[in-house]
C-alpha positions as CSV (number, residue, x, y, z in Angstrom):
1,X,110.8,-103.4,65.3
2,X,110.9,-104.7,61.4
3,X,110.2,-108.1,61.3
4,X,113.5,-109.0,59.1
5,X,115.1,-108.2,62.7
6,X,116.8,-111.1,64.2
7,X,119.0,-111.8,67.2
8,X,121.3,-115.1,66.8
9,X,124.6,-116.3,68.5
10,X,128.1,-115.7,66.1
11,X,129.1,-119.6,66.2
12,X,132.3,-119.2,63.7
13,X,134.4,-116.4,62.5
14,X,137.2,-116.8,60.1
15,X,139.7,-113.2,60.7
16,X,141.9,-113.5,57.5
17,X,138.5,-113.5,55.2
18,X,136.8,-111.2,57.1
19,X,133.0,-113.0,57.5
20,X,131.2,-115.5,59.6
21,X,128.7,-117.7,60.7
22,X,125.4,-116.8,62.8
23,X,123.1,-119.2,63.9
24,X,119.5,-118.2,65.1
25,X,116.2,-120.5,66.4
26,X,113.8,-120.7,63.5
27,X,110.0,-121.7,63.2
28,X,110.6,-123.6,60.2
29,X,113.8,-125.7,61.3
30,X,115.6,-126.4,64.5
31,X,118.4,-123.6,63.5
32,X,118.9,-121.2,60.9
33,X,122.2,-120.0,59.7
34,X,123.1,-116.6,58.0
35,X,126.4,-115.4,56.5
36,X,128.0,-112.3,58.1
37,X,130.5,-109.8,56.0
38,X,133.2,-107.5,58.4
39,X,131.5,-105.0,56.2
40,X,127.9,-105.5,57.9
41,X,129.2,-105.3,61.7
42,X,128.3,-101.4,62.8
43,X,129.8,-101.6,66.1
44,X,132.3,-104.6,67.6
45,X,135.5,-105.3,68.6
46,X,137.5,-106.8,65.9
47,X,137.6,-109.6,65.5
48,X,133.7,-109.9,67.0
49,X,133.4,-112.5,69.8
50,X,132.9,-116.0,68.8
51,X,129.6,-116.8,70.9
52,X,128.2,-113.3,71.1
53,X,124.9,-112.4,70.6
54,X,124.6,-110.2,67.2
55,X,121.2,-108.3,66.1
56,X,121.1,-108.1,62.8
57,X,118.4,-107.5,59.7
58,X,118.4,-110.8,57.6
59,X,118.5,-109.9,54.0
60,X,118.2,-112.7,50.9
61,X,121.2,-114.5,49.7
62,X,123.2,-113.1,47.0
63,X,123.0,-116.3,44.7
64,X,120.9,-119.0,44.6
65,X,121.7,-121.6,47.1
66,X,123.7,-119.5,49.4
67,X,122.9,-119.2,52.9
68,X,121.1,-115.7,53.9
69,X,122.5,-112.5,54.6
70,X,122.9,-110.7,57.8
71,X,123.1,-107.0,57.5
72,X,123.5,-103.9,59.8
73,X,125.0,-106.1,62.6
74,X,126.1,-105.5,65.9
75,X,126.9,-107.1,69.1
76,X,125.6,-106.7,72.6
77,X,125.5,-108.3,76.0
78,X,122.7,-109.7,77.3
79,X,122.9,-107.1,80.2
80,X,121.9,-104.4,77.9
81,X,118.5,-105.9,76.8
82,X,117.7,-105.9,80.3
83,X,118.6,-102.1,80.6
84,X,116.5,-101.1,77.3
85,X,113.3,-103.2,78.2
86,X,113.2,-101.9,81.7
C-alpha cells in the first residue's frame, strides 16, 4: 500500500457543486480534512453517502492555503475490509 493512502469518513457533500468534505484521524492534529471533486470518486452511488467510509490517495492542494486533495476515491463498507484481510 502507498503511504499517501488514506481511509477517512465523507462528513459533508454539497450535490449541486459536485465536491465534499472528508475528514480522516491524523498524527499531527486531532482531524485532518481533504477536499473531494465528483471527478475523483471511481465507484459510488451518486450522490456518495454522507458518513461513508472513502479510501482515497491524498494529493497536495491546488493553491496555497487550500485544504488537501483526495484523489482516486471510492467508497466501501466496513464488511468488505473484513472480507479482503481474511
Amino acid at each position: 500500500m502507498e503511504s499517501n493512502v488514506k481511509v477517512g469518513l465523507l462528513r459533508s457533500w454539497n450535490a449541486e457543486r459536485g465536491f465534499g468534505f472528508v475528514e480522516c484521524p491524523s498524527p499531527k492534529l486531532p482531524l485532518q480534512r481533504y477536499f473531494l471533486h465528483i471527478t475523483e470518486i471511481l465507484e459510488s452511488t451518486n450522490p456518495p453517502p454522507v458518513g461513508g467510509l472513502v479510501r482515497f490517495q491524498e494529493a497536495p492542494p491546488r493553491k496555497e492555503g487550500q485544504l488537501p486533495l483526495a484523489k482516486k476515491a471510492w467508497f466501501f463498507e466496513p464488511k468488505d475490509v473484513l472480507a479482503v484481510s481474511r
